[in-house]
C-alpha positions as CSV (number, residue, x, y, z in Angstrom):
1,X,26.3,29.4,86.7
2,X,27.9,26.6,87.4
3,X,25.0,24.1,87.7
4,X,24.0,24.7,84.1
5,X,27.5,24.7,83.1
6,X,28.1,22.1,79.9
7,X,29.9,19.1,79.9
8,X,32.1,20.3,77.2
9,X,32.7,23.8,75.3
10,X,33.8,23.2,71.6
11,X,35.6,26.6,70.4
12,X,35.0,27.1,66.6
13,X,37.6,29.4,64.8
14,X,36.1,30.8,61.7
15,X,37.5,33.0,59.0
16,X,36.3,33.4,55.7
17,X,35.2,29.3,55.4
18,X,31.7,29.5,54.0
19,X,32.4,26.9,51.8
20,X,33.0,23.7,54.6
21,X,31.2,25.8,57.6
22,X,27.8,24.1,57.4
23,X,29.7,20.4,57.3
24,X,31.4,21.7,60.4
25,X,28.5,23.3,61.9
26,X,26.1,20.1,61.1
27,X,28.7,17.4,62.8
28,X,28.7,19.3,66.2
29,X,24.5,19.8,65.7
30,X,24.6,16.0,65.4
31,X,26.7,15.2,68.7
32,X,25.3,12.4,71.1
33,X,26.6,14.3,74.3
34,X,23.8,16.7,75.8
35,X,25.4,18.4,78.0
36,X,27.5,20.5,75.0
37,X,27.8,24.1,74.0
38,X,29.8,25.4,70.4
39,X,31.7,28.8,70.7
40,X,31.8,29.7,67.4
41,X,34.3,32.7,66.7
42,X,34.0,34.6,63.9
43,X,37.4,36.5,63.1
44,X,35.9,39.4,61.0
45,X,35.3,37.0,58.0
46,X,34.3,39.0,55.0
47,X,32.3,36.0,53.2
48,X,28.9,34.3,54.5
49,X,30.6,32.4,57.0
50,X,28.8,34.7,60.2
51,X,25.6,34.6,58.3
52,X,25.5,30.6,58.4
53,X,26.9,30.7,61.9
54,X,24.4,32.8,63.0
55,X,21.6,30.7,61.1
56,X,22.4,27.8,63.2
57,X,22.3,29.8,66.2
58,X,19.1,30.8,65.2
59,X,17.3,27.4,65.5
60,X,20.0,25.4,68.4
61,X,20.7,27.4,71.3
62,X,23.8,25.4,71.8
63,X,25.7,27.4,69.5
64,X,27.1,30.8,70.7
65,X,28.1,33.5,68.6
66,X,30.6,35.9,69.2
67,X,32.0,38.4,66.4
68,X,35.0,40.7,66.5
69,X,37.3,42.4,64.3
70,X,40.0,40.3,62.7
71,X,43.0,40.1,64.7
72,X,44.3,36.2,64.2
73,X,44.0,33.0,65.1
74,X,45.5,33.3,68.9
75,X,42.9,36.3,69.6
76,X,40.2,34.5,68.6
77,X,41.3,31.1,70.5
78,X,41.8,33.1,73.5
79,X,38.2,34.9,73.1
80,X,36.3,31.3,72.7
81,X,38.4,30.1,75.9
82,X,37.7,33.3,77.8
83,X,33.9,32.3,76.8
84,X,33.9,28.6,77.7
85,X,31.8,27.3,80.4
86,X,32.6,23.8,80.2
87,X,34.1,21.3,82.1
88,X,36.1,20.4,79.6
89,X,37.4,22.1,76.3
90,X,37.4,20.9,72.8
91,X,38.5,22.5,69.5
92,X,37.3,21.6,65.8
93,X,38.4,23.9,63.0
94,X,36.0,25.4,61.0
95,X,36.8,23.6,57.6
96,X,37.0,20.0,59.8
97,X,34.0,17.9,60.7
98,X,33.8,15.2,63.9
99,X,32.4,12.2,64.4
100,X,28.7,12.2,66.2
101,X,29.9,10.3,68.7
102,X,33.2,12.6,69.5
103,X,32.7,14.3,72.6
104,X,30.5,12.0,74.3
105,X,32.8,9.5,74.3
106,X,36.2,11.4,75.4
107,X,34.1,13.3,78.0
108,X,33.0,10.4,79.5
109,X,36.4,8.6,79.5
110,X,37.9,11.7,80.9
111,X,35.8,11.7,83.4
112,X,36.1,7.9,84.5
113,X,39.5,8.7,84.3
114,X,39.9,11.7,86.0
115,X,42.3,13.0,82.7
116,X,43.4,16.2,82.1
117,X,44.1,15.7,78.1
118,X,42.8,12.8,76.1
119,X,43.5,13.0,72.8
120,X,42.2,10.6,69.8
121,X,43.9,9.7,66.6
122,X,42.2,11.4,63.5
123,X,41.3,11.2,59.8
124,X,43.3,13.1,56.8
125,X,39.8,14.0,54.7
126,X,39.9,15.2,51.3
127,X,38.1,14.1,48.1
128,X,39.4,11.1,47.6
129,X,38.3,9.7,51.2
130,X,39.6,9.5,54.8
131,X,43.0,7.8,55.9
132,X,43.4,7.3,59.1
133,X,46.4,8.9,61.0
134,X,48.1,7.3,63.8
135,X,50.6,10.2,65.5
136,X,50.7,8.1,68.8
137,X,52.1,4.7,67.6
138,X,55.1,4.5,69.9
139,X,52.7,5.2,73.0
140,X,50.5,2.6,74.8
141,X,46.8,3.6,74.3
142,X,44.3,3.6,77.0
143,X,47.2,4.3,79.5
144,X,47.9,7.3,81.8
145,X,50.5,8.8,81.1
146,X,52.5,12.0,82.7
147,X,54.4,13.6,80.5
148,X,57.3,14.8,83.2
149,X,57.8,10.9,83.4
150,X,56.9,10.5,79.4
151,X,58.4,13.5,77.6
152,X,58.5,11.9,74.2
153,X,54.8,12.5,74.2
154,X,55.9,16.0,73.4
155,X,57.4,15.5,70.3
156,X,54.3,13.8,68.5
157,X,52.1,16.5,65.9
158,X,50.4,18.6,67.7
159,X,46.6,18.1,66.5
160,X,45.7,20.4,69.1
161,X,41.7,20.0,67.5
162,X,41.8,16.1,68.1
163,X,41.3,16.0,72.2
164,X,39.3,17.4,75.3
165,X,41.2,19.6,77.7
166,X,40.0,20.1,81.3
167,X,39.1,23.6,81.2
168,X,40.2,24.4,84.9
169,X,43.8,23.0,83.8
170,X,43.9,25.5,81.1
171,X,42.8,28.5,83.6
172,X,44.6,27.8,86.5
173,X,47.9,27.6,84.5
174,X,47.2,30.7,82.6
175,X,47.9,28.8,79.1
176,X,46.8,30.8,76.4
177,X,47.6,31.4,72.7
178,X,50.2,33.4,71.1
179,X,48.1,37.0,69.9
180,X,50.4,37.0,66.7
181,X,49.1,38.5,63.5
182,X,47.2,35.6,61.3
183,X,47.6,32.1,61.0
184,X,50.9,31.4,62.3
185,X,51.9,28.2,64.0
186,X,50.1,29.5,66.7
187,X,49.5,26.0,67.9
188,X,52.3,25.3,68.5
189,X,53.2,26.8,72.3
190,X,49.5,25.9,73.5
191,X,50.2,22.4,73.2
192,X,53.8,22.7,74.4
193,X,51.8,24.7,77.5
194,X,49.0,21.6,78.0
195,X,51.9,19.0,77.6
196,X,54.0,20.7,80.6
197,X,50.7,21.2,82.6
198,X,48.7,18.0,82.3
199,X,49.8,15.2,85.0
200,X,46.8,13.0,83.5
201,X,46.6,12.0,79.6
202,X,45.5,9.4,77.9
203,X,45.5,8.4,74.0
204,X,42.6,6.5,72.1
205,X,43.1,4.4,69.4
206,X,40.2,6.1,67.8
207,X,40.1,8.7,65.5
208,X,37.0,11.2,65.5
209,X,38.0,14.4,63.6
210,X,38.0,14.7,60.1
211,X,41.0,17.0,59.0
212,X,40.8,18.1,55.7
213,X,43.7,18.4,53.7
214,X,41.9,19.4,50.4
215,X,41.6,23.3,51.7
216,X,44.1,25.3,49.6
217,X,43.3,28.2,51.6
218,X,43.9,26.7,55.3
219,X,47.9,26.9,55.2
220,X,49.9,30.0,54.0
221,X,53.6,29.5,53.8
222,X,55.1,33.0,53.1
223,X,58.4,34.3,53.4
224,X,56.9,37.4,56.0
225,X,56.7,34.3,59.0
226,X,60.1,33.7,58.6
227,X,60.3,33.6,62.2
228,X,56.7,33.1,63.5
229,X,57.9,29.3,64.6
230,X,60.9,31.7,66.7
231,X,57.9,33.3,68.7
232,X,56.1,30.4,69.3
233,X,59.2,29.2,71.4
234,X,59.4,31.8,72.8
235,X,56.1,32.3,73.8
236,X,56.5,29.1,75.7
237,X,60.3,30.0,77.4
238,X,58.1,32.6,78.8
239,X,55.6,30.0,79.9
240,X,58.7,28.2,81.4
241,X,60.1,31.0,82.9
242,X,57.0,31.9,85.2
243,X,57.2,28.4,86.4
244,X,60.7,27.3,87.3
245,X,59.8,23.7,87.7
246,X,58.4,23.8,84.6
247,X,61.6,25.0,83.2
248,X,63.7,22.8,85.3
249,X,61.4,20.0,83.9
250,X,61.1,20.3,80.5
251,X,63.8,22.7,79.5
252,X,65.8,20.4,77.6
253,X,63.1,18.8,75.5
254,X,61.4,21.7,74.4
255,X,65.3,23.1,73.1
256,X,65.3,19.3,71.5
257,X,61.4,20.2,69.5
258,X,62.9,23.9,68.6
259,X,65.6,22.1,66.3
260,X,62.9,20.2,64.6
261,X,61.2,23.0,63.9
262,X,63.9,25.5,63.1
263,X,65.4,22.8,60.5
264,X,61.9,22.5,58.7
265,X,61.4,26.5,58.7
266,X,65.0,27.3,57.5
267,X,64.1,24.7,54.7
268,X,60.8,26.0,54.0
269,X,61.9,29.3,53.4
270,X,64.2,30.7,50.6
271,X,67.5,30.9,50.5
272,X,67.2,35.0,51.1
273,X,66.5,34.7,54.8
274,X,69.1,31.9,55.5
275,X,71.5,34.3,57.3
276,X,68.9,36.0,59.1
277,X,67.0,33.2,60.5
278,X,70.1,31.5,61.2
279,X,72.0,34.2,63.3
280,X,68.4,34.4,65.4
281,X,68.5,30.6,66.2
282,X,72.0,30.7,66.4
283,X,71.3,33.2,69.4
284,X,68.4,31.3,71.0
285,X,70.6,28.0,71.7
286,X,73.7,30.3,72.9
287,X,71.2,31.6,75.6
288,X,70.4,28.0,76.3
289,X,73.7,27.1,76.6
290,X,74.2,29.6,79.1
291,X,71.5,28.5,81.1
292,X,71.9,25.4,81.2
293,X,69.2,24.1,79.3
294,X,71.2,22.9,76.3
295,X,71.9,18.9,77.0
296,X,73.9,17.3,73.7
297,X,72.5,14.1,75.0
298,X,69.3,14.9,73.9
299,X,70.3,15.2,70.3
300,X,72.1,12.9,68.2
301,X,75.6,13.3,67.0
302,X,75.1,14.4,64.2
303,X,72.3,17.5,65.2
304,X,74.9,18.2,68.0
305,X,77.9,19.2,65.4
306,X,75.5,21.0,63.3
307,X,73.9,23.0,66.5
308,X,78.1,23.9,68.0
309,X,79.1,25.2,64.4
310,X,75.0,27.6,64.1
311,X,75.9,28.7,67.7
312,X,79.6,29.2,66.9
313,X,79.5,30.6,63.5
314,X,76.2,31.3,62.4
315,X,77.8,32.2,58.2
316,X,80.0,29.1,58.1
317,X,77.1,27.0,59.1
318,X,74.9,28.7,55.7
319,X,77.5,28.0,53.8
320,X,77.6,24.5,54.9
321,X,73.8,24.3,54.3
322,X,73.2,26.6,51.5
323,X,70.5,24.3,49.6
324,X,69.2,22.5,52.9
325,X,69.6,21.6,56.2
């Protein structure tokens, strides 16, 4: 098997997208690499959007189809890696399109590099055109870069569909995606996982994917994942916890990314859940304080005040941010 293995595996997630699948599906057709296979994932979609998949697989045996009942994003991540044959790994979402060109050209610097992650800068797409995006400014491109010595790299977006990942990194570390119901943020503790993992990385000045921002449908902010962000971090302390060094590593930082994110959930959510979400944090950075894994130089002095008074007293701190935090 592994003679005819591919270059690359690209794992498609699909759900209900027959409206942007065949741009998807006709961008990877199109790719200049040969040695390439597409995983596409159909997450018990109850529109056309197997049919079309299956049409393509139907005249390009690159494309792989695999069909399952609908049981989320992580599932259905997990199922295309579980399926992926290549030497390296690549994601597009199924309401994204990529540049022709993509995964030739990242294979082939990964592998004159001998990278474990390279990831690319990207396009925001919708109607009115593309803009480029830039989430890597701070960081030298074209340089390798290992994130125990570079840990800021962890606090860029996550993009997890804009890069190739060396598959045998991903297995050998057991880094997998949160099984949560939906479409939850479940990107968020892969790429804290891949970050901790790679020793190699390297960021292009490129950008390849197309991310569109026009889908009304690919986002859903509801008040019932008040605290899906809380089990993505905790999904990745579990990560951590298997691995010591890792912990030992990048403890700190990843309790320094939680407050990000906790301050944009408590915000995105109404003022209802405030207490609730707030005693559960509030918890979280007492147990890092215990374990040493809470470092106030890390935060600035302001985020430090406001993190002593959640972990102290959870209500005064509501009160203090009733509207916003």
């Amino acid at each position: 098997m592994k003679q005819h293995a591919p270059a690359v595996s690209v794992i498609v997630p699909m759900y209900n997208v027959e409206k942007y699948l065949r741009q998807c599906l006709d961008s990877l057709a199109d790719q200049t690499l040969r040695s390439i296979e597409f995983i596409c994932v159909d997450d018990g979609s109850t529109d056309a959007t197997l049919a079309i998949a299956e049409s393509y697989a139907e005249r390009d045996s690159r494309f792989r189809i695999i069909s399952k009942p609908n049981g989320g994003y992580g599932e259905t991540m997990n199922v295309g890696l579980d399926h992926a044959l290549g030497e390296y790994v690549g994601i597009l979402e199924s309401d994204d399109f990529a540049d022709k060109h993509m995964y030739k050209n990242l294979y082939s610097l990964a592998k004159r590099r001998h990278l474990d992650l390279v990831k690319a800068n990207y396009y925001e797409h919708s109607e009115k055109g593309d803009v480029l995006q830039e989430p890597f400014t701070e960081f030298q491109y074209r340089h390798v870069y290992d994130p125990r010595e570079s840990q800021g790299l962890l606090t860029a977006l996550p993009i997890i569909w804009s890069a190739l990942y060396r598959r045998d990194m991903l297995v050998d570390n057991h880094i997998r995606f949160n099984e949560t119901p939906g479409a939850s943020y479940q990107d968020t503790s892969f790429v804290q996982q891949v970050w901790m993992c790679a020793r190699r990385v390297m960021i292009v000045r490129r950008g390849y994917i197309h991310y569109r921002v026009d889908n009304a449908n690919s986002s859903v902010k509801s008040d019932s994942k008040v605290f899906s962000v809380c089990d993505e971090y905790a999904f990745t302390k579990a990560f951590m916890e298997r691995n010591p060094e890792l912990f030992e590593h990048f403890g700190k930082i990843i309790n320094l990314l939680k407050l990000g994110t906790y301050r944009w959930n408590y915000n995105r959510i109404t003022e209802d859940y405030h207490h609730e979400f707030a005693k559960r944090i509030s918890q979280e950075y007492r147990d890092a304080r215990e374990n040493g894994s809470l470092d106030s130089s890390y935060f600035t002095p302001q985020d430090w005040l406001d993190l002593e008074l959640l972990m102290d007293d959870p209500d005064e701190f509501v009160v203090k941010h009733s509207n916003a935090w």
